[in-house]
C-alpha positions in Angstrom: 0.0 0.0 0.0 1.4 3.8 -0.3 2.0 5.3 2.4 -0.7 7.4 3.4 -2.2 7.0 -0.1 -6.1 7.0 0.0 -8.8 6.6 -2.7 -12.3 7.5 -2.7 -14.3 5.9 -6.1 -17.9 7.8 -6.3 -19.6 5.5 -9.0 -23.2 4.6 -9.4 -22.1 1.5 -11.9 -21.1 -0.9 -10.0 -18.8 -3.0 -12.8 -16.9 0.1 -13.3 -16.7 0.9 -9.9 -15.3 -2.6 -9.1 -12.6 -1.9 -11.8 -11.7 1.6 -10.6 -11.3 -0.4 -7.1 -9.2 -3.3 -8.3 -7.2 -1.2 -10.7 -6.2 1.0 -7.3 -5.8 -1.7 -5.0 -3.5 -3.3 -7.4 -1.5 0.0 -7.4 -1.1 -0.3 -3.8 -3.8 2.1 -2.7 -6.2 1.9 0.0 -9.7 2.1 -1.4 -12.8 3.4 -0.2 -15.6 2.8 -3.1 -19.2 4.1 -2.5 -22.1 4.0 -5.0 -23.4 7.7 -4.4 -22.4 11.4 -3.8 -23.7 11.7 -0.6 -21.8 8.6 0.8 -18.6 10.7 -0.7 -19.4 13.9 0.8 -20.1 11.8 4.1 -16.3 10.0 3.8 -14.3 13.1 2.7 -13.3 14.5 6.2 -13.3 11.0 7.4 -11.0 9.3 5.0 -8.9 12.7 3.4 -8.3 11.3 -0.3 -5.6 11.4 -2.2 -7.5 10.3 -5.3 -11.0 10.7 -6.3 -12.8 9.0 -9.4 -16.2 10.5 -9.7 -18.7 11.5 -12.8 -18.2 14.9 -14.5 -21.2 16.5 -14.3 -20.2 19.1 -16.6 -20.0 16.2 -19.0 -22.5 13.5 -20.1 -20.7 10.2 -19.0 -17.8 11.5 -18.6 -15.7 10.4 -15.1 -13.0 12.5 -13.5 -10.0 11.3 -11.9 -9.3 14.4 -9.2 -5.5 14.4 -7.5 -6.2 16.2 -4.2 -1.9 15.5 -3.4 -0.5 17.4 -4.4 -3.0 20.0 -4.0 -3.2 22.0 -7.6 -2.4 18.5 -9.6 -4.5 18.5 -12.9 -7.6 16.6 -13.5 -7.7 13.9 -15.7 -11.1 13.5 -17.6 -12.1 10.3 -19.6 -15.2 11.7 -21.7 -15.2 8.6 -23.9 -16.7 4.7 -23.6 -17.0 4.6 -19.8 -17.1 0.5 -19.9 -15.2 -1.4 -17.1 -12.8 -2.9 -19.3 -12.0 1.0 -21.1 -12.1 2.7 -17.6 -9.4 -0.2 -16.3 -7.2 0.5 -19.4 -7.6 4.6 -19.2 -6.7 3.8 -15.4 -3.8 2.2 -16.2 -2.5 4.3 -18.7 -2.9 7.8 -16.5 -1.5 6.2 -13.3 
């Protein structure tokens, strides 16, 4: 696991979700994956990410991979086929 590395996956699918999960895990992250936006807001001060996956709401389908450390870190946006098996290769390639 990273050292003080944290992970928060906001995802209403739960195949892609699982993916964004295993893909992180296997990176040596510690996950927290929760289906809805309130469960994130709920964990944020709780669990302090480093890395948040979410939807982009400005964007239809689009998801969002946030770096919160270090703070000011771009945004990296996958506005294409949001799939498990495209999400785990986007993941893979970004990360």
């Amino acid at each position: 696991m990273v050292a003080g590395r944290c992970a928060l996956v906001v995802e209403q699918d739960p195949g892609v979700r699982a993916a964004v999960r295993d893909v992180l895990l296997g990176r040596g992250w510690a996950v927290h994956a929760v289906s809805s936006r309130a469960e994130g807001y709920d964990l944020m001060d709780r669990v302090a990410p480093a890395l948040l996956f979410l939807d982009d709401p400005a964007r239809l389908a689009a998801r969002r991979l946030v770096r919160l450390d270090p703070p000011g870190a771009p945004d990296v946006v996958l506005a294409e086929d949001v799939r498990p098996d495209r999400v785990r290769a986007w993941l893979e390639e970004v990360l």
